[in-house]
C-alpha positions in Angstrom: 23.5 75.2 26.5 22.7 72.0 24.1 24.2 68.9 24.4 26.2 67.8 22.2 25.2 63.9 22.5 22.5 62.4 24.3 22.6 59.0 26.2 20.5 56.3 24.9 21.3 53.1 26.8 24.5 52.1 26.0 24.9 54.0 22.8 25.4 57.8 22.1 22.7 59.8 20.1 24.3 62.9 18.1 22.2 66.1 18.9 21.9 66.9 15.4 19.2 63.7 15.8 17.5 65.3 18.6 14.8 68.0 17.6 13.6 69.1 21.1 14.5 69.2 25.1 13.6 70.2 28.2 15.1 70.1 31.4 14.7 66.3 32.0 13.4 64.9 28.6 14.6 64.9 25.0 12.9 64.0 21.4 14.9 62.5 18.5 13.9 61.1 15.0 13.8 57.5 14.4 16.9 55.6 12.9 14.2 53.1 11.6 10.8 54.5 11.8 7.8 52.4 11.0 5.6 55.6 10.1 6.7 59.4 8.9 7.0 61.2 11.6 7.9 58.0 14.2 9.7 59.7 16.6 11.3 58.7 20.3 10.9 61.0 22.9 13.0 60.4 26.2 14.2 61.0 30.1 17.8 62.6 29.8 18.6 60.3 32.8 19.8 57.0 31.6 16.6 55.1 33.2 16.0 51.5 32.1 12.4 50.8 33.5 9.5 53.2 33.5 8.7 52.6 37.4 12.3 53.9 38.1 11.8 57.3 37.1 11.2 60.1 39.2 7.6 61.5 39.6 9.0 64.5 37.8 10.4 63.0 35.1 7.5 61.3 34.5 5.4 64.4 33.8 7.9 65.8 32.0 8.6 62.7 29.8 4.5 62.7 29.1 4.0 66.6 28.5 6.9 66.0 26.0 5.4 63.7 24.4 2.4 65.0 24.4 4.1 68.6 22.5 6.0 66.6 20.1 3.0 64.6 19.0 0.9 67.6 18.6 3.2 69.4 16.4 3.4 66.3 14.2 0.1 64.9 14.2 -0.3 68.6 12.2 3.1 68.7 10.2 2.5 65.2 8.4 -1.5 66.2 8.4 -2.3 62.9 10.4 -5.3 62.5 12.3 -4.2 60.4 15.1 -1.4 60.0 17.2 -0.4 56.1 18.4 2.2 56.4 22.3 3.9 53.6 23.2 6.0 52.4 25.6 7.7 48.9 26.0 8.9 48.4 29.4 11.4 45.6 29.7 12.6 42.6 27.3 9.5 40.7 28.0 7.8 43.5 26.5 10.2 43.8 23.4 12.0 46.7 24.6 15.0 46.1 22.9 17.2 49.3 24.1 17.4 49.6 28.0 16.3 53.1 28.6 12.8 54.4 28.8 11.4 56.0 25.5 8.1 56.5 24.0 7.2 56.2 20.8 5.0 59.0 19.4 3.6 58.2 15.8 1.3 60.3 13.7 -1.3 58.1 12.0 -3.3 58.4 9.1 -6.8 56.5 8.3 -5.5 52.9 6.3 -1.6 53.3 7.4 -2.2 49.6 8.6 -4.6 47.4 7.2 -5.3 46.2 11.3 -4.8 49.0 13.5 -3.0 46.7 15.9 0.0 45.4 12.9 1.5 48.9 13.9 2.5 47.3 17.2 4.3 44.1 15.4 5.7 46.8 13.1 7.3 48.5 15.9 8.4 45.1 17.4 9.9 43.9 14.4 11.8 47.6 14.2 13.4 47.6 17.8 14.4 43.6 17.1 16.3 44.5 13.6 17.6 47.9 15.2 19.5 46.1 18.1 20.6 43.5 15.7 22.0 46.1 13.5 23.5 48.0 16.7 25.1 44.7 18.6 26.6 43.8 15.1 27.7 47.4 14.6 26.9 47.2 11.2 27.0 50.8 9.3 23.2 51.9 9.3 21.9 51.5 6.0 17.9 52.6 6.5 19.0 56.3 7.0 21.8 57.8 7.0 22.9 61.1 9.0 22.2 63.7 7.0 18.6 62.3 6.3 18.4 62.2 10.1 19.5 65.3 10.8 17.6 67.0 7.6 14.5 65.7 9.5 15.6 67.0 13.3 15.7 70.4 11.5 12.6 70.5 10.3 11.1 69.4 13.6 12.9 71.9 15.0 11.4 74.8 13.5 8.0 73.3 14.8 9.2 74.4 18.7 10.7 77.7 17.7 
């Protein structure tokens, strides 16, 4: 049976946000994406540093990842795929629970190929800002969300 919320740190991610899961992992759209098709793909088990997870989550974590990337690298007709992990605050991981960012990319998306990694940055800084504040999400609203989980769900069906 589906969840019907997913864990994410401290704060509670509605399944209609979440477009794929296995057994130990789970994929959901992006409250502030920095690309179309920026996605997060997780462990199910609340896990705050990627050395902490088991060796099985792990694999499963990556083999997510790698499905969901494939399916949208080919659904927004990218040609590359950026991953990305940051693994503590040093790091500028601003939620405390292990994720990966998958992000299909297109040739002149950034100007630098590296700016995509300040973009990101810059998104988890203004996301926790808008979170700790708990000021209503004005970059995309549920229904957009959820409009968007749908579509990616059809890609694993």
């Amino acid at each position: 049976m589906e969840a019907s919320a997913y864990k994410f740190g401290p704060y509670t991610i509605d399944a209609k946000e979440v477009f794929h899961a296995t057994a130990l992992s789970y994929a959901m759209v992006n409250l502030r994406p920095v690309l179309p098709g920026h996605v997060l793909v997780c462990p199910k088990r609340e896990v705050k540093r990627f050395a902490d997870l088991s060796t099985d989550e792990t694999i499963d974590l990556w083999v997510t990842a790698k499905e969901v990337g494939v399916r949208l690298e080919q659904y927004h007709q990218a040609s590359s795929l950026t991953f990305t992990i940051q693994d503590g605050p040093q790091s500028g991981q601003t939620v405390p629970h292990v994720h990966i960012h998958v992000i299909p990319r297109k040739k002149g998306d950034f100007q630098n190929n590296d700016e995509i990694y300040d973009a990101i940055d810059v998104r988890e800084k203004e996301l926790k800002e808008k979170l700790d504040l708990d000021i209503e999400r004005k970059d995309r609203t549920m229904e957009e969300m959820s409009h968007e989980a749908s579509e990616y769900r059809a890609l694993f069906s």
